[in-house]
C-alpha positions, 0 to 999 in steps of 0.5 A: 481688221476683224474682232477676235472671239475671247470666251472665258469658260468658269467653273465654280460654286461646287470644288475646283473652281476654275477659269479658262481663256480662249482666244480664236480657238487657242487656249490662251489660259487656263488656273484653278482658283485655289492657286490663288487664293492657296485654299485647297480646292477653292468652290468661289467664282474664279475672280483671281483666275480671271484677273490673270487670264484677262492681263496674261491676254491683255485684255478686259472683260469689255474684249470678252465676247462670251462667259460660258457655265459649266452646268446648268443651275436651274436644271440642277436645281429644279430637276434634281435636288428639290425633288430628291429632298423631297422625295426623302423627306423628312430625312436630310432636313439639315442638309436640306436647309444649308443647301436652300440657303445657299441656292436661293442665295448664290447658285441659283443667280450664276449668270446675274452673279457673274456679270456683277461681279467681274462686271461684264455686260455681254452674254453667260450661256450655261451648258451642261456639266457633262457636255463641259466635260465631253467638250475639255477631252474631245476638241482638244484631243486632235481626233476627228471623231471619237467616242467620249466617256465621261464620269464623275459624282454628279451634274445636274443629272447625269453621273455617267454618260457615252458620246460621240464627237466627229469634227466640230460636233458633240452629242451624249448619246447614252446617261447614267443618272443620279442617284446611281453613281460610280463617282460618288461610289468611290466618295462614299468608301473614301469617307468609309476609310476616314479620307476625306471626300471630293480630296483624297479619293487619290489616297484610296487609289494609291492604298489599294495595292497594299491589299487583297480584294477580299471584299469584292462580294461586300462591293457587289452589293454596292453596285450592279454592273450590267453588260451594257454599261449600265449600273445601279447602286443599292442606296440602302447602304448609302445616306448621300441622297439626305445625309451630311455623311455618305455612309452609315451604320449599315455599310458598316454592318456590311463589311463588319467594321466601323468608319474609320477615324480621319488619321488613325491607324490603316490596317489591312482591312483597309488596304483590302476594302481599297484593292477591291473598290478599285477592282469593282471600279476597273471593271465598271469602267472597263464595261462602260468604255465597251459599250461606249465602242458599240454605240460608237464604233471608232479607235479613239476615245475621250475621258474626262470628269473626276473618275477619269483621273482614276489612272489605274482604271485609265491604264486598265482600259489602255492595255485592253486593247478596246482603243488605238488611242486613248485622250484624257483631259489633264484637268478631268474634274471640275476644274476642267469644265471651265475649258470645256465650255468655252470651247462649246461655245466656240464651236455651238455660238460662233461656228469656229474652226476645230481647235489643235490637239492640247500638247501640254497643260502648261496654261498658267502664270509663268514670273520673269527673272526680275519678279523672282529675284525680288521675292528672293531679296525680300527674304533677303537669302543668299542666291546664285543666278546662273544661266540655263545650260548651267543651271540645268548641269548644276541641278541635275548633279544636285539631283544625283543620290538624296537631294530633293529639288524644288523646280519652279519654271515657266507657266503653271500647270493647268488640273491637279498634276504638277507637270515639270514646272511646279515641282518637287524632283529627286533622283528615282534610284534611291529608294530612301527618296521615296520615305524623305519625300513623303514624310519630310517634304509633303507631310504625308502619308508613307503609304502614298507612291511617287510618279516618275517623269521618263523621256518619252523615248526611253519610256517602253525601255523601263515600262510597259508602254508604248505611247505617250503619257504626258499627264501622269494619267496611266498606270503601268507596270515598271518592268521587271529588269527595271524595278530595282534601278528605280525603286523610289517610283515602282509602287509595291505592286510593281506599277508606276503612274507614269509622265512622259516628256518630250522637249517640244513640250517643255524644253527645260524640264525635258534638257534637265532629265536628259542631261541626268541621264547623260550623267548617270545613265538613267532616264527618270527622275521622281516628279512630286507636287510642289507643295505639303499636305493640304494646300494647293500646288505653289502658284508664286514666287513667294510660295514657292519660298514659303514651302522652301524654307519650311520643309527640309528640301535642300535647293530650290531652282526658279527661273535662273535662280538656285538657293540651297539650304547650306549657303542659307544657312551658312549666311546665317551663321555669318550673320550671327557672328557678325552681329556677336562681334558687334556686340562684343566691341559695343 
């Protein structure tokens, strides 16, 4: 019997380090790091992740038959970031000497670091960061050919680049390099607006419908689009070439105001410096996935790297019609490249098969009943274990007016998204959902909107699409008739960032929103994260608990378990009276 062909694919050392597990050509796991070690977008090599994608396949690394890099570390450094010091020199002198140190220390030795530490003897390649990307969309996508957009803040070069796929083969045909980005475009006003860079470009996203785009010439200055998909970003307003921060006193002078100060107060001048970045880059992504059609002429299209995540862009391009169909890697950043280029290598080193379309992106640990009733007696809480048919009926009649529901299921998701297994459920007809959640669940901002997931046959019944969306990847319009029946998920300008779920794709979550609506007519229920402001999306048992018991949910469903906050503290009570009356006889 013939060895199988076990690739693990890494990314790390920048954000969102990740593993990724192939097996023959199926993706057998795929966890960001930061899930294991709960600190928000981990950059250290994967090794938890790679522990449990090596037990999770039941094999160790003397089984693995290839490690596959998702940049090149040479070429990065050699090519790009020595000469651009150099060519700023003297500024970014401080930055210059952290970023030495750590290179000659760590990053310029991956291939050597990674055998070490995971102990493996066999072969790393390095591919590049933005064929990792084009790989992680394009041979899970289920096309035969297709055009392949990606765009991020940086690899080793390149920012932007077009491509082409057709079978088993991957080029990029067209780069954008740095320092002409429109990734770390988007960074650098994100860091203007006092959010925080590589994490909160998404809070710029969900600002921006609050404002106007009043500042659409201050952006022009930004950045010069030309009809061909090219650009070119006036660095005099940027200090990312040398700077530790991405502006300075010029881009202030520009749009008339300081930076803002992390948790001050937004003012509409921010939500309309939001809208119009976001109109500068709807419209640049718009022109680059043109030209992409011309170099490329097909009716499909790929899109991965960090800007892809950008779901009203995403949307944009859908309703223009460019493309019949349309595939973007759930795990579009970083962490995606890890699977990216394990599939390089699948196909490139071993000449495999083309791999199956990626239904779902439920990649990560799963937990038994029995691992979970022990997390539950460790906390020692009162429970109810019920089977699935009836904890599906109890939680989706829990789910019925202001109650918010942890729902812990199956296998994590793999990319930033909590897809139905790691996620936080309440009903999308109330409104008040929609601040309970916000402020006294996630600890966050009130501003920030919430994703609905609808049953994929019901979903042009409330939206303004017509396919798929199981990624919560697309932005569209809640229709008219429809905004008032789910206020809690149509953000204020009328869109919705949209999941659709089918039952071959999670059978549990899609029984559980159809029997919500069996009761109460309505196919859609609010999907938010499992987690609070600033760390990662629970992983375990335990976090799930630990979220649970330090946030004002009211039940928690894992596995076949169900814990509500009354029966906890209903037992608590007893407890405590118990422990009065012995006290008192004593």
């Amino acid at each position: 019997m013939a060895k199988s062909t076990c690739i693990l694919g890494l990314s790390c050392y920048y954000h969102d380090s990740a593993a990724a597990l192939i097996k023959d050509g199926d993706i057998v796991f795929a966890a960001q790091e930061e899930r294991y070690t709960r600190k928000k977008h981990d950059d250290s090599l994967p090794k938890n992740a790679v522990a449990h994608a090596l037990a999770h396949a039941g094999i160790t690394m003397d089984d693995v038959s290839a490690v596959g890099f998702y940049e090149k570390p040479l070429l990065k450094f050699f090519d790009r970031i020595l000469p651009t010091y150099i060519k700023v020199w003297p500024r970014g002198f401080r930055q210059c000497h952290g970023a030495m140190r750590e290179w000659m220390e760590k990053k310029l030795w991956i291939p050597q670091n990674i055998k070490k530490e995971l102990q493996y003897e066999g072969p790393v390649f390095c591919c590049s960061h933005h064929e990792s990307h084009a790989a992680s969309a394009y041979f899970v996508s289920g096309f035969d050919s297709a055009a392949i957009v990606t765009v991020d803040g940086v690899g080793e070069w390149a920012t932007t680049t077009i491509g082409r796929g057709k079978g088993t083969d991957l080029q990029l045909l067209k780069e954008i390099h740095f320092p002409h980005s429109l990734g770390l475009l988007y960074s650098a006003i994100t860091y203007y607006l006092g959010f925080k860079v590589n994490s909160a470009e998404y809070k710029v996203m969900g600002l921006a419908p609050y404002g106007e785009p009043n500042y659409l010439d201050q952006m022009r200055r930004l950045i010069d689009v030309n009809d061909d998909g090219s650009f070119t970003v006036n660095m005099d307003y940027f200090c990312y070439e040398y700077g530790l921060a991405m502006t300075g006193k010029k881009i202030e002078e520009l749009f008339g105001q300081p930076t803002r100060k992390p948790e001050s107060p937004l003012t509409q001048f921010h939500k309309d410096v939001a809208r119009s970045l976001q109109e500068i880059t709807d419209d640049a992504m718009l022109t680059i996935v043109k030209q992409a059609k011309k170099i490329c002429p097909s009716e499909n299209l790929c899109l991965a790297g960090g800007v892809a995540l950008n779901c009203v862009s995403n949307g944009k391009i859908l309703k223009s019609g460019l493309f019949e169909n349309i595939f973007i890697q759930p795990a579009a950043g970083d962490a995606g490249g890890s699977l990216g280029v394990a599939l390089l290598l699948w196909h490139r080193q071993f000449h495999g098969a083309k791999v199956p379309k990626m239904e779902h992106a439920f990649l990560g640990n799963s937990y038994a009943n029995e691992e979970i009733e022990e997390a539950i007696r460790g906390q020692n809480l009162p429970f109810e274990r019920l089977d699935d048919a009836a904890l599906i009926d109890t939680v989706a009649t829990l789910l019925q007016g202001d109650n918010i529901i942890g729902w812990f299921q199956g296998r994590m998701e793999f990319g930033p998204r909590s897809l139905g297994n790691r996620s936080i459920l309440a009903d999308a007809r109330n409104k008040e959902n929609w601040q309970k959640v916000n402020l006294k669940i996630k600890f966050r901002e009130s501003f920030r909107p919430f994703a609905p997931t609808v049953l994929e046959e019901r979903t042009s019944d409330y939206f303004d699409l017509h396919r798929e969306s199981p990624y919560m990847l697309i932005v569209a319009d809640t229709l008219p008739s429809r905004r008032s029946e789910i206020p809690a998920v149509t953000h204020v300008d009328g869109s919705a960032r949209i999941q659709t779920i089918r039952r071959d794709q999670n059978p549990k979550y899609y029984d559980l929103i159809k029997t919500f609506e069996e009761k109460t007519g309505c196919p859609v229920l609010i999907n938010t994260s499992f987690n609070v402001r600033g760390e990662p999306i629970v992983e375990s048992p335990k976090d799930a608990l630990n979220c649970f018991l330090h946030t004002q949910m009211d039940c928690l469903a894992m596995g076949n378990y169900l814990l509500s906050k009354k029966d906890i503290a209903n037992a608590s009570a007893q407890r405590q009276e118990e422990y009065l009356k012995k006290f008192a006889l004593d």
